[in-house]
C-alpha positions in Angstrom: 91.9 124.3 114.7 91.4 125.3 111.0 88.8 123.9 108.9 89.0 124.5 105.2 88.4 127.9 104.2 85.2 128.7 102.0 87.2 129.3 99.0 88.9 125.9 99.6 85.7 124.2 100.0 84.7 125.1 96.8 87.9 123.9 95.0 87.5 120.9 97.1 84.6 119.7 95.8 85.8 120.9 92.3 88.6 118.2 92.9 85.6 115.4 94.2 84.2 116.5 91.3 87.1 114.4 88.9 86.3 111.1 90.7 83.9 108.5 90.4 84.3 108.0 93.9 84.5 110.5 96.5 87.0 108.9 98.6 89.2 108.9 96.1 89.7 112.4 96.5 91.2 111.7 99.8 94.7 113.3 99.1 94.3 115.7 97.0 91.9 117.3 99.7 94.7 116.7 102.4 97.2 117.9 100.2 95.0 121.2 100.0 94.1 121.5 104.1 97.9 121.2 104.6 98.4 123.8 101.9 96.1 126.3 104.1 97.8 125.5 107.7 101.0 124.2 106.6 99.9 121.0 108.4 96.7 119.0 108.9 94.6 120.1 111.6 92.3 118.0 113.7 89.2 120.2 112.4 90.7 119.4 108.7 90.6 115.8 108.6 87.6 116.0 110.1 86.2 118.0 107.5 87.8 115.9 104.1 85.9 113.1 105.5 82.6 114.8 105.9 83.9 116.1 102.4 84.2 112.5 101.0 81.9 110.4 102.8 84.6 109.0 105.2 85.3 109.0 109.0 88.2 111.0 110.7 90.0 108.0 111.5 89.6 106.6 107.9 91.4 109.9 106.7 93.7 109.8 109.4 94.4 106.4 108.5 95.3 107.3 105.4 97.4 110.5 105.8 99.4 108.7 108.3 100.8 106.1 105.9 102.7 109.2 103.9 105.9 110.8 105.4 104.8 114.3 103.6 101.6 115.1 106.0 102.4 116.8 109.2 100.4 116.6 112.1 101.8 119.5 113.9 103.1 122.7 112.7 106.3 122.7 110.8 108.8 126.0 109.9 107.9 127.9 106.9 111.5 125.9 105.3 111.2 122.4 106.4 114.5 120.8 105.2 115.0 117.3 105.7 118.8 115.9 105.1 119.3 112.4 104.0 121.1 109.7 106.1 120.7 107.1 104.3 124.3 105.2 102.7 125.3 107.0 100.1 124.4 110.1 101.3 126.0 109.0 104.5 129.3 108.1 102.7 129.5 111.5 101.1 129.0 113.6 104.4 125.2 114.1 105.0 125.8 113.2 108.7 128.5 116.1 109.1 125.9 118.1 107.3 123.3 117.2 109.5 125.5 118.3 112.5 126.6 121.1 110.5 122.7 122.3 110.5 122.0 121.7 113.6 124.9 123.8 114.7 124.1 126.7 112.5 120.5 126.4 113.5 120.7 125.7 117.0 118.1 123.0 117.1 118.6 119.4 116.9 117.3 117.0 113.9 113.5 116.9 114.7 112.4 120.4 116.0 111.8 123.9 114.9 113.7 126.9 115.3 112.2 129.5 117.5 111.3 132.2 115.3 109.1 129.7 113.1 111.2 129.7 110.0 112.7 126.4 109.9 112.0 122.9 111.2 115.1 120.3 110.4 114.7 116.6 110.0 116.8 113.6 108.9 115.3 111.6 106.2 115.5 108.6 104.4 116.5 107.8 100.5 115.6 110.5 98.7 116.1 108.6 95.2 119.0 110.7 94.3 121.7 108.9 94.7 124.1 110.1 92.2 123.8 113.6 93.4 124.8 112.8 97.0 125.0 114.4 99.6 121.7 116.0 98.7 118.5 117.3 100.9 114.8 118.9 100.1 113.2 121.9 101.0 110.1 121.8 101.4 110.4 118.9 98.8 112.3 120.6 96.2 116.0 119.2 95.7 119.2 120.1 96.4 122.5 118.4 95.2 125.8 117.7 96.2 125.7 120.1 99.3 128.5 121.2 101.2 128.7 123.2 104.6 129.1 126.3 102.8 126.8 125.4 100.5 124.1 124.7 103.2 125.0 128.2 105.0 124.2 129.8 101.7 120.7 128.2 101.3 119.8 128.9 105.2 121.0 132.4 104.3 118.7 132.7 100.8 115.5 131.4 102.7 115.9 134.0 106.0 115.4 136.2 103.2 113.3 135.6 101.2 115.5 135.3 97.9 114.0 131.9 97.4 110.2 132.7 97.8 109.5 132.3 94.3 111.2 129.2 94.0 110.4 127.6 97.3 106.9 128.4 98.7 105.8 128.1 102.0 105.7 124.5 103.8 102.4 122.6 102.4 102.4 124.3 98.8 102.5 121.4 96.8 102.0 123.4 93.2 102.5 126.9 92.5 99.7 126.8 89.6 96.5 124.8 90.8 95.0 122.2 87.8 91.7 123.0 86.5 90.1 121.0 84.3 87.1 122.2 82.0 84.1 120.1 82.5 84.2 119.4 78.6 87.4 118.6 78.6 87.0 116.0 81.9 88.0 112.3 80.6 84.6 110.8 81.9 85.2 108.2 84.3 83.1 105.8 85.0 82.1 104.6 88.7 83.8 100.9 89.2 80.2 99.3 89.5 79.3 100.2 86.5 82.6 98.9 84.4 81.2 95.9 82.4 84.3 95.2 79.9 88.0 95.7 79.5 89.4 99.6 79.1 89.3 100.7 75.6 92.8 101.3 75.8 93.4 97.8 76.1 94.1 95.8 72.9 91.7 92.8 72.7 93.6 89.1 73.9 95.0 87.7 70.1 92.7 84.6 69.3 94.5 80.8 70.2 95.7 79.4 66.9 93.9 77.0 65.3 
C-alpha cells in the first residue's frame, strides 16, 4: 500500500503550510493521497496523520464522514446515477438498469477491465436537470439511454480525458499560493479581538 510519493510530500507540507493548524490540512492531504492511488490507502492515512500531528483513526475518522473518499480501488470513470425523487420520477432507475445492462455489473462494483465502477447515489442538488449523474464528479444532465451509451462510449476512449480525469483528480491546475501573497492567519490561541472584517457592534442609544 502507497504512501505519498516524494513529490507529494513536498506539496503536502506546502498545503500544511496555509494553516495555522496542521490538522486542518486534513483533507486537502486526503484529497491529494486519493489523487495519487485513486483511493486512500491504509499506508496514506497513515502517513497524513504523521503529516498533521494526528492518529490514523483520527484521519480515518474523518475521511469516512465524506461520500467522495474511497477506501478501495474504484474504475478510472466512477459514475454514480442518482435515485433520489426527482431523478427517480424522470427515469434514473431505468437508467440505472440501463447501465448495469450495458456494463454488465450491478450498481456497486467495477467492471473487469478496471475502467468503470457504477454506483447509485443520492441528491445530487440538480434537480431541475433530472435525470442527471457525475463522473468522477463532473455533471451530466437530463440523460437518456442513448445518451448514457454515448458517454460509456466517449470514456472507453479516451475522448473525454481532457475533460474528465482520472478517478481522485480533484483539480486539473493545483493552487499555489506565493508566500507574500499568503493572507497571514493567525493560530486560534492567539486571536484576542473580533476579525477585522467585522464591523464594530453600533453603540446602545442614549
Amino acid at each position: 500500500m502507497a504512501r505519498l510519493n516524494e513529490a507529494n510530500v513536498v506539496y503536502a507540507k506546502e498545503i500544511i503550510g496555509r494553516y495555522p493548524v496542521a490538522t486542518s490540512a486534513t483533507i486537502p492531504l486526503l484529497h491529494l493521497a486519493q489523487q495519487q492511488d485513486g483511493y486512500l490507502t491504509n499506508e496514506a492515512i497513515k502517513h497524513v496523520g504523521e503529516l498533521v500531528g494526528a492518529t490514523s483513526a483520527e484521519v480515518l475518522g474523518t475521511a469516512s464522514f465524506y461520500e467522495m473518499f474511497k477506501f478501495e480501488p474504484v474504475g478510472k470513470f466512477l459514475v454514480n446515477i442518482c435515485g433520489t425523487m426527482s431523478c427517480a420520477l424522470l427515469g434514473s432507475l431505468e437508467l440505472i438498469h440501463h447501465a448495469e445492462e450495458r456494463l454488465g455489473i450491478r450498481a456497486g462494483s467495477t467492471t473487469p477491465d478496471g475502467m468503470f465502477t457504477l454506483e447509485r447515489a443520492e441528491c445530487q442538488a440538480a434537480c431541475t436537470e433530472a435525470p442527471c449523474l457525475q463522473v468522477n464528479y463532473r455533471y451530466r444532465y437530463r440523460v437518456t439511454p442513448a445518451h448514457l451509451d454515448a458517454l460509456f462510449d466517449d470514456l472507453a476512449s479516451g475522448r473525454l480525458d481532457r475533460e474528465i480525469p482520472a478517478h481522485g483528480t480533484v483539480a486539473k491546475v493545483r493552487q499555489h499560493i506565493p508566500s507574500d501573497r499568503a493572507v497571514g492567519a493567525v493560530a486560534p490561541e492567539d486571536v484576542n479581538g473580533a476579525p477585522v472584517w467585522m464591523p464594530a457592534p453600533a453603540e446602545a442609544p442614549k
